[in-house]
PAGUDO-398794 format. One record per residue: residue number from 1; x, y, z negated of N, C-alpha, C, O in turn. Coordinates in Angstrom, 1 decimal, decimal comma. Example, Ala and Ser with C-alpha at 12.3 -4.5 7.8 and 13.67 -1.06 7.14 Angstrom:
2
<k 1 | n_X 13,2 | n_Y -5,7 | n_Z -7,8 | ca_X 12,3 | ca_Y -4,5 | ca_Z -7,8 | c_X 13,2 | c_Y -3,3 | c_Z -7,8 | o_X 14,2 | o_Y -3,3 | o_Z -8,5>
<k 2 | n_X 12,8 | n_Y -2,2 | n_Z -7,1 | ca_X 13,7 | ca_Y -1,1 | ca_Z -7,1 | c_X 12,9 | c_Y 0,0 | c_Z -7,9 | o_X 13,4 | o_Y 1,1 | o_Z -8,0>
This chain:
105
<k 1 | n_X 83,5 | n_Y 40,4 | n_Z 39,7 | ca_X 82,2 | ca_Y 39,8 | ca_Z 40,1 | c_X 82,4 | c_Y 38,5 | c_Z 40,8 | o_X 83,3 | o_Y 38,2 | o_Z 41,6>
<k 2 | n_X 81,2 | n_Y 37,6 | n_Z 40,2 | ca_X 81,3 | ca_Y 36,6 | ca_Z 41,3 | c_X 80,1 | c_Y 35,9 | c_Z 41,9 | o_X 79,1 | o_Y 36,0 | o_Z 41,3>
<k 3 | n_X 80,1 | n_Y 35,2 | n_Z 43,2 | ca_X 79,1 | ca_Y 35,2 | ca_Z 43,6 | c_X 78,9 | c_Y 33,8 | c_Z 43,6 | o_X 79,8 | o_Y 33,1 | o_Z 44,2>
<k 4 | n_X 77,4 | n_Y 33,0 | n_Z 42,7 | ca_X 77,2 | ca_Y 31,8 | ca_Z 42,7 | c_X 76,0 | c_Y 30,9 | c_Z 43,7 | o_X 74,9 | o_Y 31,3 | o_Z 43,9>
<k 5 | n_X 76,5 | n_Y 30,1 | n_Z 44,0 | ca_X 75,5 | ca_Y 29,5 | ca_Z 45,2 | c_X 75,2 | c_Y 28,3 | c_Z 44,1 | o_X 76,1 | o_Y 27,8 | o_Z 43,4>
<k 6 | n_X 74,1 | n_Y 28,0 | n_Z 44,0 | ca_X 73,6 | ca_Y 26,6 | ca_Z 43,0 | c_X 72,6 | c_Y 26,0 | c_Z 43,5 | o_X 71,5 | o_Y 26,6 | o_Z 43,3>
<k 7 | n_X 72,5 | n_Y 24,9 | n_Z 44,1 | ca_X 71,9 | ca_Y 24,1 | ca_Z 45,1 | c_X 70,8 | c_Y 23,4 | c_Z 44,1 | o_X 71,4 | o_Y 22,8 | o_Z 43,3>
<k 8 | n_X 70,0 | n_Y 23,4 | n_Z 44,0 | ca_X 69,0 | ca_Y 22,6 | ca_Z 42,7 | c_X 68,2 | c_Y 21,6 | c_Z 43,8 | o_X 68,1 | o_Y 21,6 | o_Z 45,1>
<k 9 | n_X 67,8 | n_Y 20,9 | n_Z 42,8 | ca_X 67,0 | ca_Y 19,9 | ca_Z 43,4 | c_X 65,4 | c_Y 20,3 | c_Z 43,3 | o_X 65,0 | o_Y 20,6 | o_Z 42,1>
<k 10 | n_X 64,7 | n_Y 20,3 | n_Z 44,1 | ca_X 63,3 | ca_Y 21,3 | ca_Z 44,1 | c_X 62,3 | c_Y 20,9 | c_Z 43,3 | o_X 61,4 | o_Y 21,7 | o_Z 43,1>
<k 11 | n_X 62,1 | n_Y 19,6 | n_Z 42,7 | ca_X 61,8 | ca_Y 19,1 | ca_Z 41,4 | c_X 61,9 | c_Y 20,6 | c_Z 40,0 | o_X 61,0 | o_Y 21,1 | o_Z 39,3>
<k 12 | n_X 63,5 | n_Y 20,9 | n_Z 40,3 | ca_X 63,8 | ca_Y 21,5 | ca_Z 39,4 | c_X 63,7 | c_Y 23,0 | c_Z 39,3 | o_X 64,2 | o_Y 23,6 | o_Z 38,3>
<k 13 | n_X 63,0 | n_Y 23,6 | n_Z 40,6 | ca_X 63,5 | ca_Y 24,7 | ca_Z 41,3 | c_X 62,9 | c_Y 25,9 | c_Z 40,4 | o_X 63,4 | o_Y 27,0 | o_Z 40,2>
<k 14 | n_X 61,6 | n_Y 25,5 | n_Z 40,0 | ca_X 60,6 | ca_Y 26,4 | ca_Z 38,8 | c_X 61,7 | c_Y 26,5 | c_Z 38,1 | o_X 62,5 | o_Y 27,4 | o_Z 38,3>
<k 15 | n_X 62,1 | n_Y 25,6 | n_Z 37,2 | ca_X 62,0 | ca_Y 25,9 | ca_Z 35,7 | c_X 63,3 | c_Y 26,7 | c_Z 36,0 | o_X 63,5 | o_Y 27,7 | o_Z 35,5>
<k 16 | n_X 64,3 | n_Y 26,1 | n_Z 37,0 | ca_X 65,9 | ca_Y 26,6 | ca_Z 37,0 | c_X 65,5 | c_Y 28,4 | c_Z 37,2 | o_X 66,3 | o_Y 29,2 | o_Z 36,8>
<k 17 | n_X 64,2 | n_Y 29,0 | n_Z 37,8 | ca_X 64,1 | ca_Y 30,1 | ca_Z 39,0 | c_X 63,6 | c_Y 31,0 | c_Z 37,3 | o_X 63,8 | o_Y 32,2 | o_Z 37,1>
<k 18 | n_X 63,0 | n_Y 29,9 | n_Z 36,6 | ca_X 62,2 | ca_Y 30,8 | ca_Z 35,3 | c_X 63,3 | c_Y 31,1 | c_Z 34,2 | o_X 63,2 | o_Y 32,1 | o_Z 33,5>
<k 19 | n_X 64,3 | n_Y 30,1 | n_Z 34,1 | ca_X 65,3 | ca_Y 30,1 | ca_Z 33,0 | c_X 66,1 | c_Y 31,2 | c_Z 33,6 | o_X 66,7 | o_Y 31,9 | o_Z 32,8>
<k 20 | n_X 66,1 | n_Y 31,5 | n_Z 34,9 | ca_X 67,4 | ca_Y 32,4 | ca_Z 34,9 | c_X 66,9 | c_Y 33,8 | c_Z 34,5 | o_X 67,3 | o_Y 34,6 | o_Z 33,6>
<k 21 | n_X 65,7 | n_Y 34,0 | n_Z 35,3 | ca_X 64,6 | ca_Y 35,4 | ca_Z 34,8 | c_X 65,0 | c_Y 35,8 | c_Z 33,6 | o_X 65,5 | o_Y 36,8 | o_Z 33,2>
<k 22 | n_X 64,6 | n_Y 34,6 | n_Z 32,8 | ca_X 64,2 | ca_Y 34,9 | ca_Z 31,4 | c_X 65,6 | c_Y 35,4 | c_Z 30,6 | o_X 65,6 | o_Y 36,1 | o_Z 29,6>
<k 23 | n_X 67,1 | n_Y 34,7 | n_Z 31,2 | ca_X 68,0 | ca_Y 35,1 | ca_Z 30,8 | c_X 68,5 | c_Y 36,3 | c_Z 31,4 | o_X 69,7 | o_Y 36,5 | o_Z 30,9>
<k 24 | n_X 68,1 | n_Y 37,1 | n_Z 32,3 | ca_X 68,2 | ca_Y 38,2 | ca_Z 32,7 | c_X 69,2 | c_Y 38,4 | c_Z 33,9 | o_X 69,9 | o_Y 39,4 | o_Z 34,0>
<k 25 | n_X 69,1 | n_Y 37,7 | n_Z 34,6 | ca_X 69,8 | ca_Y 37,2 | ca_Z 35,9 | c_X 69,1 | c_Y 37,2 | c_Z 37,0 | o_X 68,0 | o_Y 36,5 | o_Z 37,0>
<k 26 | n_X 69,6 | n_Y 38,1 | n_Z 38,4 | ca_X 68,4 | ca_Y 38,4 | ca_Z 39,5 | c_X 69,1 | c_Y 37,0 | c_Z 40,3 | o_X 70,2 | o_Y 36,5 | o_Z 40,1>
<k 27 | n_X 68,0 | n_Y 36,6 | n_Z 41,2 | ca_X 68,6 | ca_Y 35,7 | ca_Z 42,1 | c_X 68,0 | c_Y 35,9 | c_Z 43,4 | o_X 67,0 | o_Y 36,7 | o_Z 43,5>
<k 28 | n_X 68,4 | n_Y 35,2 | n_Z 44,5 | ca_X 67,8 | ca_Y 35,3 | ca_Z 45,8 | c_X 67,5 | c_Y 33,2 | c_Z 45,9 | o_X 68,2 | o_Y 32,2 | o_Z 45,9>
<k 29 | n_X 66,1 | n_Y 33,7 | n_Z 46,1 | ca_X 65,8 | ca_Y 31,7 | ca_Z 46,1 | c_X 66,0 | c_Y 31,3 | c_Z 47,5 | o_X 65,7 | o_Y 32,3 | o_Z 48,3>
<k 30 | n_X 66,3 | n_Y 30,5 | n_Z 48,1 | ca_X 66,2 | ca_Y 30,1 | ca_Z 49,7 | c_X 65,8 | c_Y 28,5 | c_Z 49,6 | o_X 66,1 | o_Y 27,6 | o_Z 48,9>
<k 31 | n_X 64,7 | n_Y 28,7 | n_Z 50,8 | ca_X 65,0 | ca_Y 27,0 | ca_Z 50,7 | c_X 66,1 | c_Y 26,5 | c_Z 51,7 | o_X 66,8 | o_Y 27,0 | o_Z 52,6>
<k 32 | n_X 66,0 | n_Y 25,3 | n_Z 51,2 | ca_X 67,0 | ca_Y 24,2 | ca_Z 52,0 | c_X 67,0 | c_Y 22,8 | c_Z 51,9 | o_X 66,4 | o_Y 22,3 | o_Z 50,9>
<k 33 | n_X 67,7 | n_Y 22,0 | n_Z 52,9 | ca_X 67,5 | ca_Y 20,8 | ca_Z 52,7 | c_X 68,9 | c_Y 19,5 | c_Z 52,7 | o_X 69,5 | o_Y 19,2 | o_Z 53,8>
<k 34 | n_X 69,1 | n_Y 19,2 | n_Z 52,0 | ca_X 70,2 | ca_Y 18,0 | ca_Z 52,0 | c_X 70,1 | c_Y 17,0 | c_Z 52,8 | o_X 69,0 | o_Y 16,5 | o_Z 53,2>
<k 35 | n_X 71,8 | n_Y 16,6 | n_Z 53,2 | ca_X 71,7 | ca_Y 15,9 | ca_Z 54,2 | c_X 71,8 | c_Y 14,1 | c_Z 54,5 | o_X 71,8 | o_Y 13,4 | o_Z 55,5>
<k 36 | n_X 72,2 | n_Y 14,0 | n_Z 52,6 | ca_X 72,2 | ca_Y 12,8 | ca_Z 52,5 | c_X 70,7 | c_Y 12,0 | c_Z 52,9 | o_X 70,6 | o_Y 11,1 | o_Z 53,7>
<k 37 | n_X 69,4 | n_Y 12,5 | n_Z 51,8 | ca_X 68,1 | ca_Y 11,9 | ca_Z 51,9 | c_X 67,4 | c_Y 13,3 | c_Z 52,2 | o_X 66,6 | o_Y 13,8 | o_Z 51,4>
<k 38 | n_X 67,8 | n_Y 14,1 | n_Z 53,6 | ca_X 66,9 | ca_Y 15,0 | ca_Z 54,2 | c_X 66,2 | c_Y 15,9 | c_Z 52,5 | o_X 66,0 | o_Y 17,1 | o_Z 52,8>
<k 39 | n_X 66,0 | n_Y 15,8 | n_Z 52,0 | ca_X 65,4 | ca_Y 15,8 | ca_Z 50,5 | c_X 65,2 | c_Y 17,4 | c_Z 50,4 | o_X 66,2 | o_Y 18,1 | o_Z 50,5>
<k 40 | n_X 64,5 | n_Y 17,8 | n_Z 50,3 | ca_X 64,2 | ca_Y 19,5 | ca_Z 50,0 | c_X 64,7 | c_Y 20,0 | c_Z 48,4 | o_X 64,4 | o_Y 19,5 | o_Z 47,3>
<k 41 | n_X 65,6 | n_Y 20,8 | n_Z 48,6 | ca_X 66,1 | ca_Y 21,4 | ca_Z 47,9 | c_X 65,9 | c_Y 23,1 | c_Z 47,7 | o_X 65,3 | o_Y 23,7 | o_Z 48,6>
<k 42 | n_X 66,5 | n_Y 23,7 | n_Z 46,7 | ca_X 66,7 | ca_Y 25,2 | ca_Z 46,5 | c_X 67,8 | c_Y 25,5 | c_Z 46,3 | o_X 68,6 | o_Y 24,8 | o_Z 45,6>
<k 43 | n_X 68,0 | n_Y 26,4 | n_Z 46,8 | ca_X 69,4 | ca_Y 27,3 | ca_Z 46,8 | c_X 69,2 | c_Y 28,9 | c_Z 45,7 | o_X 68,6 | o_Y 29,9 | o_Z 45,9>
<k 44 | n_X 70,0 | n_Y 28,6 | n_Z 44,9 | ca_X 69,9 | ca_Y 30,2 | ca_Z 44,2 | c_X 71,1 | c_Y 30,6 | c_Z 44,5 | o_X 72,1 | o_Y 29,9 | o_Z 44,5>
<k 45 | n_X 71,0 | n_Y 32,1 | n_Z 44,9 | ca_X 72,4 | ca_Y 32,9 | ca_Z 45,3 | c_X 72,3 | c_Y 34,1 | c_Z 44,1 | o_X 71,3 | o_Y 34,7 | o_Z 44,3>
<k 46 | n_X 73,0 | n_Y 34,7 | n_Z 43,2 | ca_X 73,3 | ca_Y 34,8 | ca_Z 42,5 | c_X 74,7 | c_Y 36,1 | c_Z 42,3 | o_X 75,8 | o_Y 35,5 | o_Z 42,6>
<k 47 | n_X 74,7 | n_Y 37,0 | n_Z 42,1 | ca_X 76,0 | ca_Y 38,2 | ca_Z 41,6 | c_X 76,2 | c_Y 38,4 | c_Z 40,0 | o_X 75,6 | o_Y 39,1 | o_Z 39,3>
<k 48 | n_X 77,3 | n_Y 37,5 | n_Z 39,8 | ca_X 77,4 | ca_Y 38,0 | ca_Z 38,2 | c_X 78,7 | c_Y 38,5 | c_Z 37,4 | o_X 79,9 | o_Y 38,5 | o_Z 37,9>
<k 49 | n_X 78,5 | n_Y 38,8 | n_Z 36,8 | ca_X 80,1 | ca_Y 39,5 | ca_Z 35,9 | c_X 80,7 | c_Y 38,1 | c_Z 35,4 | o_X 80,1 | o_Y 37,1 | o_Z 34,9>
<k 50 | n_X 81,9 | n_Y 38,2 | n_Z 35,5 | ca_X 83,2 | ca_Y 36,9 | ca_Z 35,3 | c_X 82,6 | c_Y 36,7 | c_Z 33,8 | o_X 82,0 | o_Y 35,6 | o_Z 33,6>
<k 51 | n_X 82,6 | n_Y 37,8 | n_Z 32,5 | ca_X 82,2 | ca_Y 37,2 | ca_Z 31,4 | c_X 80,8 | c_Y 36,9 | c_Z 31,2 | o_X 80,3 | o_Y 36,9 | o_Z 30,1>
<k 52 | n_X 80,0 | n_Y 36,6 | n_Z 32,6 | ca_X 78,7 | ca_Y 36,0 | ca_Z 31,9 | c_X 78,3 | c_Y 35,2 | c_Z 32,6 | o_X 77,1 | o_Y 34,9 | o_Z 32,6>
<k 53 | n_X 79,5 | n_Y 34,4 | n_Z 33,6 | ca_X 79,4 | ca_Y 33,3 | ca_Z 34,2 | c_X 79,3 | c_Y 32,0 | c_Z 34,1 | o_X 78,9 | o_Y 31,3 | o_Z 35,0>
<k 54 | n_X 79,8 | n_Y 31,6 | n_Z 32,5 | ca_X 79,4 | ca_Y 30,4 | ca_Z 32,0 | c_X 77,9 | c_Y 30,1 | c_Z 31,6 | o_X 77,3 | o_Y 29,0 | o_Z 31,9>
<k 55 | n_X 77,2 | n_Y 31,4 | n_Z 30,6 | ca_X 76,0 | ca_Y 32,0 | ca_Z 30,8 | c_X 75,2 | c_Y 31,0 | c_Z 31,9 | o_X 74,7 | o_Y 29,9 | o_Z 31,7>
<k 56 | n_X 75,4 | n_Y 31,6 | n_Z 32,9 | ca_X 74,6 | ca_Y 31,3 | ca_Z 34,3 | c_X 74,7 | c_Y 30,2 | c_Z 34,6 | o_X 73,6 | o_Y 29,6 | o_Z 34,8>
<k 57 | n_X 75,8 | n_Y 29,5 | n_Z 34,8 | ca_X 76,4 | ca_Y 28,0 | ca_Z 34,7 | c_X 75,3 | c_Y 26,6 | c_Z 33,4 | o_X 74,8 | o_Y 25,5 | o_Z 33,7>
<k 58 | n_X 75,4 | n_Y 27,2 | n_Z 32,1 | ca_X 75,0 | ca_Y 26,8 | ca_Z 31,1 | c_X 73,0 | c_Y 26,5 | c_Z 31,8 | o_X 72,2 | o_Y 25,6 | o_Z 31,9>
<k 59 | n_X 73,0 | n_Y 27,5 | n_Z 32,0 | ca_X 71,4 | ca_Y 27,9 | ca_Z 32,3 | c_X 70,5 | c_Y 27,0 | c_Z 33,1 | o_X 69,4 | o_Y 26,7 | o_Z 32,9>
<k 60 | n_X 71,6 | n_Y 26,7 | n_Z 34,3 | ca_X 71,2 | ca_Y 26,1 | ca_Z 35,3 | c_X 71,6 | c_Y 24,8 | c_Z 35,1 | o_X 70,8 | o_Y 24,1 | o_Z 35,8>
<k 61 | n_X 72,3 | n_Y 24,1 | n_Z 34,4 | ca_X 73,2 | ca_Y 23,0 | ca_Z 33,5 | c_X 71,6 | c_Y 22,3 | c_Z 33,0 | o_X 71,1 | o_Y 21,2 | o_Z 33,3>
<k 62 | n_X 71,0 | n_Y 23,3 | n_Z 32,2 | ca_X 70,2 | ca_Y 23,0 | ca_Z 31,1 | c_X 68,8 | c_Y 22,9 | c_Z 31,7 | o_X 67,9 | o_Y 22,7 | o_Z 30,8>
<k 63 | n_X 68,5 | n_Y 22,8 | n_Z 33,0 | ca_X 67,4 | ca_Y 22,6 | ca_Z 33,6 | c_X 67,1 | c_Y 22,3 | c_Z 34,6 | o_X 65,9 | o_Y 22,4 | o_Z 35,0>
<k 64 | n_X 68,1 | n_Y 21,7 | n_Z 35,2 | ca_X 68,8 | ca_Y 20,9 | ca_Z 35,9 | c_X 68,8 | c_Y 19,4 | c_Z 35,7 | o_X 69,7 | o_Y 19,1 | o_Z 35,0>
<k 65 | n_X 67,7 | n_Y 18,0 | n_Z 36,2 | ca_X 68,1 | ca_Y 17,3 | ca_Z 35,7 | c_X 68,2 | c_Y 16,3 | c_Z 36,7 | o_X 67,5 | o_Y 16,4 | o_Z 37,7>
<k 66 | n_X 69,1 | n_Y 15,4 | n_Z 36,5 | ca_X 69,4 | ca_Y 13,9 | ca_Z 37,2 | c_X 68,6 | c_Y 13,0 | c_Z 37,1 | o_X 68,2 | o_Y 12,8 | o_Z 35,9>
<k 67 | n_X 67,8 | n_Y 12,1 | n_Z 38,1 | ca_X 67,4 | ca_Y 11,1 | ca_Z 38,1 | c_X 67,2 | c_Y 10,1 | c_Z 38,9 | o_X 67,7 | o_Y 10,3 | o_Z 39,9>
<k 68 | n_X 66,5 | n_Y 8,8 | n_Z 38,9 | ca_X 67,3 | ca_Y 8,0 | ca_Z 39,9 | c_X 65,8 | c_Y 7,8 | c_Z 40,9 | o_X 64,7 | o_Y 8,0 | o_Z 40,4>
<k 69 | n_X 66,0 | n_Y 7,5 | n_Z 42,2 | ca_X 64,9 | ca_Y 7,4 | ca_Z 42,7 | c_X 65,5 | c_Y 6,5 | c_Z 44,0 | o_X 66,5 | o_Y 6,6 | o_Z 44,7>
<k 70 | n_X 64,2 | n_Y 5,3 | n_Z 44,0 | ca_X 64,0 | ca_Y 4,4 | ca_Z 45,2 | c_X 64,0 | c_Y 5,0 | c_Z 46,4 | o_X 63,4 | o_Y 6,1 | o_Z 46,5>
<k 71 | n_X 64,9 | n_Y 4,4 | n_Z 47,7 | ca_X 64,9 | ca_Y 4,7 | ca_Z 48,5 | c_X 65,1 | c_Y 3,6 | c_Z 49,9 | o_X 65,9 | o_Y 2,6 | o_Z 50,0>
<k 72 | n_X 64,3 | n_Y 4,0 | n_Z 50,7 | ca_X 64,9 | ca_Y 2,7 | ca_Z 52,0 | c_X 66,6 | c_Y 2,7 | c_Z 52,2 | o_X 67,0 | o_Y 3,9 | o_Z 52,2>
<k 73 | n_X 67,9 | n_Y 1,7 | n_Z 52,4 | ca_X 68,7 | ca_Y 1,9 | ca_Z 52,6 | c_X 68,3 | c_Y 2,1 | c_Z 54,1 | o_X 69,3 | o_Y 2,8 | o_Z 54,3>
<k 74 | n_X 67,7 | n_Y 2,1 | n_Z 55,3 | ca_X 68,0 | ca_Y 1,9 | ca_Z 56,4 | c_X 68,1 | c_Y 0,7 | c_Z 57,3 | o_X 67,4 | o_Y 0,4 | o_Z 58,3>
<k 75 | n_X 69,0 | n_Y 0,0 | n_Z 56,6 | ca_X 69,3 | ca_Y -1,5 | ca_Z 56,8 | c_X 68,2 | c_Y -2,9 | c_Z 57,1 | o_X 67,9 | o_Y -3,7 | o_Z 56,2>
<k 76 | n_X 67,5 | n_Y -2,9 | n_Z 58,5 | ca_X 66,3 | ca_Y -4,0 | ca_Z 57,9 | c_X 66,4 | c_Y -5,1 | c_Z 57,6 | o_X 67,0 | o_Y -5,8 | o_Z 58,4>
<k 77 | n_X 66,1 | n_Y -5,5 | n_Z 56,7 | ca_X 66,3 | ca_Y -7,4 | ca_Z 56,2 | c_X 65,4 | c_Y -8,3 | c_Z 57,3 | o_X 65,8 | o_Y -9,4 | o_Z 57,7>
<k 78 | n_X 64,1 | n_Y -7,6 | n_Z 57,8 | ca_X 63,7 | ca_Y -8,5 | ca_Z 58,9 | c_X 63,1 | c_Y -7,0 | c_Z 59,8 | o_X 63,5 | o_Y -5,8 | o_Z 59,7>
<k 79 | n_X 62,3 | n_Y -7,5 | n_Z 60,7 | ca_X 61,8 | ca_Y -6,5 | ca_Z 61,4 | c_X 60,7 | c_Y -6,0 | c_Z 60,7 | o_X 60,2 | o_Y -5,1 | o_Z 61,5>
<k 80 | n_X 60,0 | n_Y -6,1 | n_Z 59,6 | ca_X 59,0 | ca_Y -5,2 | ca_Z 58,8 | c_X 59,4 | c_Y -4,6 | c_Z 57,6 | o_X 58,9 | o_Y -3,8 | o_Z 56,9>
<k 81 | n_X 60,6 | n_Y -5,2 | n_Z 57,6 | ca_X 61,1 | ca_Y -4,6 | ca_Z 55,5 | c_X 62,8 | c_Y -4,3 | c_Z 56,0 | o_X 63,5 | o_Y -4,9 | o_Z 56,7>
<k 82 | n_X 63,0 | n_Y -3,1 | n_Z 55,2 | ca_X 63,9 | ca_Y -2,7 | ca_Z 54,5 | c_X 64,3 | c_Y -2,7 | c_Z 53,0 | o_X 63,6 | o_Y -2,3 | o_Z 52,1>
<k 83 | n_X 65,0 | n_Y -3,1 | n_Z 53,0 | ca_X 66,4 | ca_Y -3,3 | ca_Z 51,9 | c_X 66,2 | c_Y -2,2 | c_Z 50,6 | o_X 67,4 | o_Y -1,9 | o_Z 50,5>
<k 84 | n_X 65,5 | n_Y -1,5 | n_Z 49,7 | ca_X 65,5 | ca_Y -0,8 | ca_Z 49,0 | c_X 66,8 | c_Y -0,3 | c_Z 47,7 | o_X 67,0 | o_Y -1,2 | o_Z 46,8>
<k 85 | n_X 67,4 | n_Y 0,5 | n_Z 47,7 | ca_X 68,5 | ca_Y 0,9 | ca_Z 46,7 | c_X 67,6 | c_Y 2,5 | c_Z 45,8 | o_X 66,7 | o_Y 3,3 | o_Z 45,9>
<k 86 | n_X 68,8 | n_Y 2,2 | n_Z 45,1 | ca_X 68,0 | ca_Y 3,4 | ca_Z 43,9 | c_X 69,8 | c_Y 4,1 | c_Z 44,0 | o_X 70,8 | o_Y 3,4 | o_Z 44,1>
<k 87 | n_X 69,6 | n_Y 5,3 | n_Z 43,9 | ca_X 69,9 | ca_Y 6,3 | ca_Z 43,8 | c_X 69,9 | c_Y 7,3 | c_Z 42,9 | o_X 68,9 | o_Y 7,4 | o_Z 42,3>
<k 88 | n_X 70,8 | n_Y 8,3 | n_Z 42,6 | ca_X 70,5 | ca_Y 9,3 | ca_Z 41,6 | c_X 70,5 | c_Y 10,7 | c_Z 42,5 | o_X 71,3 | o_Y 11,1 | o_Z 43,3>
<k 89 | n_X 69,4 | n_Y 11,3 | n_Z 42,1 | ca_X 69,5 | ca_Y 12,4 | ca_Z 42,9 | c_X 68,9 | c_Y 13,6 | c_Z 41,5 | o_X 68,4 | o_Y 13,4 | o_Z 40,4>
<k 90 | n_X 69,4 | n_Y 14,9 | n_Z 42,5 | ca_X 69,0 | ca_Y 16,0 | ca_Z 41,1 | c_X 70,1 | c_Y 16,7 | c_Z 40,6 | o_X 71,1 | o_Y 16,9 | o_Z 41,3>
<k 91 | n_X 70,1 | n_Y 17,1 | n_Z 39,4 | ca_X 71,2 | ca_Y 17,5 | ca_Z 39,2 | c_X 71,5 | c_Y 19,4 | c_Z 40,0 | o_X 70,5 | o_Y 20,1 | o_Z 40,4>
<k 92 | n_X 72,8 | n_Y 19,8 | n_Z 40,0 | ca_X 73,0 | ca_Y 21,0 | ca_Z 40,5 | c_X 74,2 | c_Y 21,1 | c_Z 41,1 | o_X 75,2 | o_Y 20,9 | o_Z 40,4>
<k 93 | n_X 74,3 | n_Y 21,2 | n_Z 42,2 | ca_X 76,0 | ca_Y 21,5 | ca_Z 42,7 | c_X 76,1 | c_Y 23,1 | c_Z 43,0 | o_X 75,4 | o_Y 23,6 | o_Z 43,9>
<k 94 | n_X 77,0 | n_Y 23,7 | n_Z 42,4 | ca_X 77,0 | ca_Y 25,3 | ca_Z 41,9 | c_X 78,5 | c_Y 25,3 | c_Z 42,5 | o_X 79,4 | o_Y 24,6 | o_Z 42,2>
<k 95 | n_X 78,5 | n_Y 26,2 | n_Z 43,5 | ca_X 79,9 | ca_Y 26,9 | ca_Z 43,9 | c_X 80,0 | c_Y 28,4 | c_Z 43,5 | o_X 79,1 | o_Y 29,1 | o_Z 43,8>
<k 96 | n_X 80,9 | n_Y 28,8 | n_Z 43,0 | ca_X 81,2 | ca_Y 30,2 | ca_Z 42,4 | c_X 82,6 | c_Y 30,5 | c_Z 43,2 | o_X 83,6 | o_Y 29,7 | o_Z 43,3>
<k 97 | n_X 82,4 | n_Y 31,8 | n_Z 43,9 | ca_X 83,5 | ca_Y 32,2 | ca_Z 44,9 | c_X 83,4 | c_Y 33,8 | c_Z 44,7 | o_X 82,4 | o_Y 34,4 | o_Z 45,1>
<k 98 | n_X 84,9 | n_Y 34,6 | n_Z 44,2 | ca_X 85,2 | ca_Y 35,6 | ca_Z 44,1 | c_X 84,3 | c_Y 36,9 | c_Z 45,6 | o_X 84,2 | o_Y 36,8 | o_Z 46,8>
<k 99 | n_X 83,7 | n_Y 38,2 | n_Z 44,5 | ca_X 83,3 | ca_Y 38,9 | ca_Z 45,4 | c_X 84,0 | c_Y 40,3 | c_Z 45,5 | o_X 84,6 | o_Y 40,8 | o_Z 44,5>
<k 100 | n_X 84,0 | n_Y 40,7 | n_Z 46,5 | ca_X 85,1 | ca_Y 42,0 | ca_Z 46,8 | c_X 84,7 | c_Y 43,3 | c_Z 46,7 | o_X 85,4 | o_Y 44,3 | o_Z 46,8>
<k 101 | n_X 83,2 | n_Y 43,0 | n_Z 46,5 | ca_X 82,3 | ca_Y 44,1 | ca_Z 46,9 | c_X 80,6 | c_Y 43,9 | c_Z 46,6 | o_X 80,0 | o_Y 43,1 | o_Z 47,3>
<k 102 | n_X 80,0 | n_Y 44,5 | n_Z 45,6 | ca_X 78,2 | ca_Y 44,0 | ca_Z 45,7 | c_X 78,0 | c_Y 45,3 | c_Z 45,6 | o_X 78,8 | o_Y 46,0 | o_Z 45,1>
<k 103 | n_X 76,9 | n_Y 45,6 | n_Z 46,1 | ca_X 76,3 | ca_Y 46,9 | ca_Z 46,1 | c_X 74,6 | c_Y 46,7 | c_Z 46,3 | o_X 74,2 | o_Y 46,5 | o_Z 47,5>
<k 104 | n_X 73,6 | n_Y 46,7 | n_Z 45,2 | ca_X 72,0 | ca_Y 46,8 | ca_Z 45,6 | c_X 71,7 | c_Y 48,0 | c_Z 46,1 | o_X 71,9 | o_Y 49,1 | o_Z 45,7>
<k 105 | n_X 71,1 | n_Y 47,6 | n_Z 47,3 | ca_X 71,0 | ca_Y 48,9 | ca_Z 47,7 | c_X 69,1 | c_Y 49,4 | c_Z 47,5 | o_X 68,7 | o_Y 50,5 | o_Z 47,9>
């Protein structure tokens, strides 16, 4: 068994929370928040069998998307404006880490 943490971007948090449903995969949603641009995010935590791990991976892959978005750097150019950079944010960072033990109780 393994246990997957997949950090989604909350843009994407429906369709990733509906795609997994639909492929037949239970999850626990949490929110949370990143600490590069504070940015609200979702967390799916996830118990799956080793052969249906790419499955889950694929799923979240596929609905999951990248995009780039304006942001203040911080930096002021004078005392009323800041400096604007673009960014890509989105996407899914998924950690999968061996489980020793699951039990629904």
């Amino acid at each position: 068994m393994k246990l997957v943490f997949a950090i989604v971007n909350s843009d994407d948090s429906q369709a990733v929370g509906k795609a997994l449903t639909n492929a037949g995969f239970y999850a626990t949603k949490l929110a949370s928040t990143g600490g590069f641009l504070s940015a609200g995010n979702t967390t799916f935590l996830t118990c799956v069998e080793e052969e249906r791990l790419d499955t889950l991976i694929d799923v979240i892959r596929q609905k999951s998307h990248k995009r780039k978005k304006t942001v203040p750097n911080g930096l002021p150019i004078s005392a009323e404006a800041e400096f604007p950079v673009e960014v890509e944010v989105g996407g899914a960072t998924v950690f999968v880490t061996d489980v020793e033990r699951f039990e629904k109780l």
